[in-house]
C-alpha positions in Angstrom: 0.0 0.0 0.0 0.8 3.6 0.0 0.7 6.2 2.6 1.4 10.0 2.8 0.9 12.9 5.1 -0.8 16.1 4.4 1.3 19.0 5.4 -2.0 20.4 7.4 0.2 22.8 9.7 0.3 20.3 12.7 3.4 19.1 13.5 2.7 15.8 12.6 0.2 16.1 9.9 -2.3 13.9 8.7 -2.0 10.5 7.6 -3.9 9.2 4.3 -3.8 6.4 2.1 -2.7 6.9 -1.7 -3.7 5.1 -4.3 -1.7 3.6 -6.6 -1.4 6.2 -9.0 -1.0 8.3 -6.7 -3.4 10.4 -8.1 -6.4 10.5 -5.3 -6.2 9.7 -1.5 -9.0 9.5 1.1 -8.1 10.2 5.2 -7.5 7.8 7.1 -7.8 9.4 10.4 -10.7 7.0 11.4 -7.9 4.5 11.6 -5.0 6.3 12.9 -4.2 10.3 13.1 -1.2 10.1 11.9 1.9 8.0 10.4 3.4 7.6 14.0 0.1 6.6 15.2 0.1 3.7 12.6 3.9 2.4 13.4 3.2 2.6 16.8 0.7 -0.1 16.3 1.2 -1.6 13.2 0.2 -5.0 13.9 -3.3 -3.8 14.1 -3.7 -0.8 12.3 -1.6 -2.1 9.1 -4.6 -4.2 7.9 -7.1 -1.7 8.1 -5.1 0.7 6.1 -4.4 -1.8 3.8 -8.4 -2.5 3.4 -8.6 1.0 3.1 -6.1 0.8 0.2 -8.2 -1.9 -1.8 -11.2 0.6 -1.3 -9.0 3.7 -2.9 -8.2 1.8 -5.7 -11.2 0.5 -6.4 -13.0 3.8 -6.3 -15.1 2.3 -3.5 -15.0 5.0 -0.9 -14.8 8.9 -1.4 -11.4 10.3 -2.5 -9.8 13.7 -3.2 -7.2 14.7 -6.0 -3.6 13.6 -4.5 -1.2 17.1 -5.2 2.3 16.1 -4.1 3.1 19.6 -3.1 0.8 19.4 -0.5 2.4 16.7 1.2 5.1 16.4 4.1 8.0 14.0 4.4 5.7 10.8 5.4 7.0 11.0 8.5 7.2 15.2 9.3 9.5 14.3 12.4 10.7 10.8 14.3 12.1 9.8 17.0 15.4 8.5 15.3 17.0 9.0 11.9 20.2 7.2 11.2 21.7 7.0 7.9 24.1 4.3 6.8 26.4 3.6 4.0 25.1 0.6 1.3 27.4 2.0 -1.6 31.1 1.7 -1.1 31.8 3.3 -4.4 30.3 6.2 -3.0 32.5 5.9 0.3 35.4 5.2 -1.5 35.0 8.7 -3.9 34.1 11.2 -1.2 36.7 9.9 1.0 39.5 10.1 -1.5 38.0 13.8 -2.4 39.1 15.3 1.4 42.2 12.9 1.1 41.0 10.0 3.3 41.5 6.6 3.2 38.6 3.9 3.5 39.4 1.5 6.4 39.3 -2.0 5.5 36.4 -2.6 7.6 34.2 -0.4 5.9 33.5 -3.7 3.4 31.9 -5.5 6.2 31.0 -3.5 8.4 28.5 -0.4 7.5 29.6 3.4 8.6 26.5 4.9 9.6 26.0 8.6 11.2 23.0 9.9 13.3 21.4 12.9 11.8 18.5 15.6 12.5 15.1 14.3 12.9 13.1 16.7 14.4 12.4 18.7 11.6 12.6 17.3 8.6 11.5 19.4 5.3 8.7 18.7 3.4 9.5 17.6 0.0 9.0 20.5 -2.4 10.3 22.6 0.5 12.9 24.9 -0.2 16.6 24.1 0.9 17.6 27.2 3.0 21.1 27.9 2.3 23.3 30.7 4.7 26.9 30.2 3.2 27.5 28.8 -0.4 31.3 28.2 0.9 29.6 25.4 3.2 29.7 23.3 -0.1 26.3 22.4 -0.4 25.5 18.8 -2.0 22.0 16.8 -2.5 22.0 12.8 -2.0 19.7 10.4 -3.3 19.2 7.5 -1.0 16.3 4.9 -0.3 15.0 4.9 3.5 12.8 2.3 5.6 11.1 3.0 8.7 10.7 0.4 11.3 8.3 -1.3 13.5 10.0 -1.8 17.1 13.2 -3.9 16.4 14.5 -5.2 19.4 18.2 -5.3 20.4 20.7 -8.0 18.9 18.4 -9.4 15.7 20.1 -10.4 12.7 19.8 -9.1 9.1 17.4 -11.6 8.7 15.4 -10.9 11.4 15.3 -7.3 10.8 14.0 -7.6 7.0 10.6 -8.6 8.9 10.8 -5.2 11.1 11.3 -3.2 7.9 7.5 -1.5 7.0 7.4 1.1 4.8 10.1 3.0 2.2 10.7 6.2 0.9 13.2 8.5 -1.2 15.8 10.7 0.3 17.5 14.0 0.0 20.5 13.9 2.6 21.3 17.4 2.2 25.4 17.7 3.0 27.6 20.7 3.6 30.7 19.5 2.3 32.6 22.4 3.0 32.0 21.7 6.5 32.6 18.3 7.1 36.3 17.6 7.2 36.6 20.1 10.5 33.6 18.2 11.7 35.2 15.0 11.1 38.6 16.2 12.3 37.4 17.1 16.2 36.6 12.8 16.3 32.6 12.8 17.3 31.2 12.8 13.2 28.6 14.8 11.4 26.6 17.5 13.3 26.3 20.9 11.3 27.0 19.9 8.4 24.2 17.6 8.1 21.2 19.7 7.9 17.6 18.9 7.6 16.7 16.0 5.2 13.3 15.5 3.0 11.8 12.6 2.0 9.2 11.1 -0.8 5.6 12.5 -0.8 4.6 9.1 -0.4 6.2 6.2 1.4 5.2 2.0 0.2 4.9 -1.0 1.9 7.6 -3.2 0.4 5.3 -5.7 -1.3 4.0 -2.6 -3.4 7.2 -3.2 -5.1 6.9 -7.2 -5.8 10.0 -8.7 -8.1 11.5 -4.9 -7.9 12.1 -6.0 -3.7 15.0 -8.5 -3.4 17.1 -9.4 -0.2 15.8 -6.4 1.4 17.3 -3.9 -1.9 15.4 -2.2 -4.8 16.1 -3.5 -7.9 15.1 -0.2 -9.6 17.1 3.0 -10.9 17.1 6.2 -8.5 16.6 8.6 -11.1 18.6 12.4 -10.4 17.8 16.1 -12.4 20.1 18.5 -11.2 18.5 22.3 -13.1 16.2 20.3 -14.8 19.0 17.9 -16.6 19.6 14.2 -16.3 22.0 13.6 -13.6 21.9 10.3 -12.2 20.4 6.9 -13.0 22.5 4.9 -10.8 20.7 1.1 -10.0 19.5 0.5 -6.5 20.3 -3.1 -6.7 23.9 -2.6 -8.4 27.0 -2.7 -6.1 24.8 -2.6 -2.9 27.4 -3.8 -0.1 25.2 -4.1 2.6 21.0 -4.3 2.4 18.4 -2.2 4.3 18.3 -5.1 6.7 21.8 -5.2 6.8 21.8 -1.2 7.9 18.9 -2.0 10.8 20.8 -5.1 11.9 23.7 -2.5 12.3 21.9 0.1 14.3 19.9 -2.6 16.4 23.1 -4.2 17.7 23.5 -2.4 21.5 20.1 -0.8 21.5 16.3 -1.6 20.6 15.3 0.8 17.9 12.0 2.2 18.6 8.6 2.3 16.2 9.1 5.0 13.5 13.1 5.0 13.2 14.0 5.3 10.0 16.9 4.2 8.7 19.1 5.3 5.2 20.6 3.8 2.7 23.6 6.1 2.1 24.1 8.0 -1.5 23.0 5.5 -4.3 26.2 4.6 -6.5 27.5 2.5 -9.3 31.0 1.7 -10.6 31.1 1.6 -14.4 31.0 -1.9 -16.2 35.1 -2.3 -15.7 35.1 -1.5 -11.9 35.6 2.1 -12.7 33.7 5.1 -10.9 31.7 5.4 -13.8 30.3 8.0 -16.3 28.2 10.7 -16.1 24.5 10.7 -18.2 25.6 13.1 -20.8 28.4 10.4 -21.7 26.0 7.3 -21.8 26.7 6.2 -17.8 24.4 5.8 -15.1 25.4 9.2 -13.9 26.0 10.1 -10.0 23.3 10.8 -6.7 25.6 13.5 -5.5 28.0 16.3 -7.0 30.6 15.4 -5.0 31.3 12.2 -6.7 31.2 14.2 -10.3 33.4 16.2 -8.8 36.3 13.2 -7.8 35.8 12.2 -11.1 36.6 15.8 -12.4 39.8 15.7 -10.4 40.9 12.4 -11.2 40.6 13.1 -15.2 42.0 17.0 -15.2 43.3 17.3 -12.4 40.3 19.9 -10.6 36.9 19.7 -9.6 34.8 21.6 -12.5 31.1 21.2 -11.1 30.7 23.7 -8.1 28.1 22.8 -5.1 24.5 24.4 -4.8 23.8 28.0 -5.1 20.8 29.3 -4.4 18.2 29.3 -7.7 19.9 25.4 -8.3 16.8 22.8 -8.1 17.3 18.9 -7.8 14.7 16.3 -8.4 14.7 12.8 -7.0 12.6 10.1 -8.2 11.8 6.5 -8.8 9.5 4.5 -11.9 8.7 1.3 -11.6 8.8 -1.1 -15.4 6.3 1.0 -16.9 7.5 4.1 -16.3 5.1 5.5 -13.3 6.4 7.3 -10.4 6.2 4.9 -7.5 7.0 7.1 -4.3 6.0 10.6 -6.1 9.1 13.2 -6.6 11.0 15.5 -4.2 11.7 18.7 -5.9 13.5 21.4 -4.3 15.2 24.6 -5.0 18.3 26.0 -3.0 17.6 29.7 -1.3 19.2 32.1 0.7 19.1 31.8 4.2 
């Protein structure tokens, strides 16, 4: 099924079902007020949505027109947003931009960081934007939210806990993270607020395209209206979804409502390169700064500079036939 929240002006907005066009939706706040209301009791309330669904799509029960702009991050704020690291390539490029090395255990064992979540932006919410020498970068990621996942499970275990999904833009400053990283405690300031889809899916809504707890679909990227990346969920993913809430369960019970990141989306090129972008015929990147490594690798300097306000980006995902599955985050970059 599929699920949103109307950006009513609460702080946690309103939860209604989508259908699968997501062209209509009818309010589901007979069943639960909002999307935290539903995780919190998802054994129960899960079915009744997902009745609810059937009724949507079948044009059984009233429904209004479904405008994306007029919805929140699915979840407007939660009680824990951690954000891990699937895609080595992309660990491996944006370390080797600041001069880093990537630790051997980075292969089997996932970085993750713990980033802002009580006040995420909506997601055709402007990206407020004080300093353009702060470097600032868009990600595209995939996210799940949880049920309650109790302390210790395995990957396998925690695929069950995994209940809905949703796009990402992990805003970055990168012009503030190597001081960040330098003092020894991780990412703080230079992880601002994050959006999400307009809508968010149950995993089955995605059928063959959900494999071992990865998408097997392209994230698609515009960057000022122009393709910029296309890179495939299910290529070169080093560690699942599950994987990433196995990760963050491991000392500590993760509570209903935590959602949990992918990391930037990224492919290597067909020889175990980092790739080309998709004005050359590659799958492109889900960040600037990985264009930009590959800028400096080939000339020698870093040609694409970060956001400045008036730059837009627009994530997005299709299933086979081309429709939008999650809806688009659009956003524009603006002066603080």
């Amino acid at each position: 099924m599929k699920l949103a929240t109307l950006n009513d002006g609460t702080r946690d907005g309103k939860l209604v079902v989508v259908s699968k066009d997501i062209t209509r939706y009818c309010a589901a706040d007979n069943i639960a007020a909002t999307m935290q209301d539903a995780l919190d009791d998802w054994a129960n309330i899960a079915p009744k949505l997902e009745a609810l669904y059937r009724d949507v799509n079948n044009e059984a029960v009233p429904c209004e027109r479904f405008h994306e702009r007029e919805a929140h991050s699915p979840l407007p704020r939660a009680y824990q947003w951690a954000d891990g690291s699937a895609y080595i390539n992309h660990v491996e490029l944006v370390r080797k931009a600041r001069g880093a090395e990537v630790p051997e255990s980075f292969y089997h064992d996932p970085l993750m960081y713990q980033g802002g979540s009580d006040d995420f932006l909506p997601p055709r919410a402007d990206i407020p934007l004080k300093d353009t020498s702060w470097g600032c970068d868009m990600e595209g990621e995939i996210a799940c939210i949880t049920d309650d996942v109790p302390m210790g499970v395995s990957s396998d275990e925690a695929a069950n806990h995994i209940k809905l999904l949703m796009l990402v833009n992990d805003v970055s400053l990168r012009g503030l993270i190597p001081g960040e990283l330098a003092k020894g405690f991780g990412f703080f300031q230079s992880k601002p607020a994050t959006a999400f889809s307009p809508v968010c899916v149950t995993p089955d809504e995605l059928g063959d395209a959900w494999k071992d707890a990865v998408i097997q679909l392209p994230l698609m990227v515009d960057y000022n209206g122009d393709p910029f990346g296309r890179a495939d969920v299910g290529q070169d993913a080093t560690f699942s979804l599950a994987d990433l809430v196995a990760h963050a369960a491991m000392t500590r019970n993760l509570g209903a409502g935590c959602i949990i990141g992918s990391g930037t989306i990224s492919n290597q090129g067909p020889d175990g390169d980092p790739g080309k972008p998709v004005s050359e015929g590659g799958k492109g990147y889900s960040c600037i700064a990985e264009i930009r490594m590959i800028e400096t690798i080939a000339s020698g300097e870093a040609k694409t500079r970060f956001m400045h306000p008036g730059d837009t980006v627009k994530i997005w995902m299709e299933d086979e036939k081309g429709h939008s599955i999650f809806g688009a985050i659009e956003q524009k970059v603006v002066e603080a």
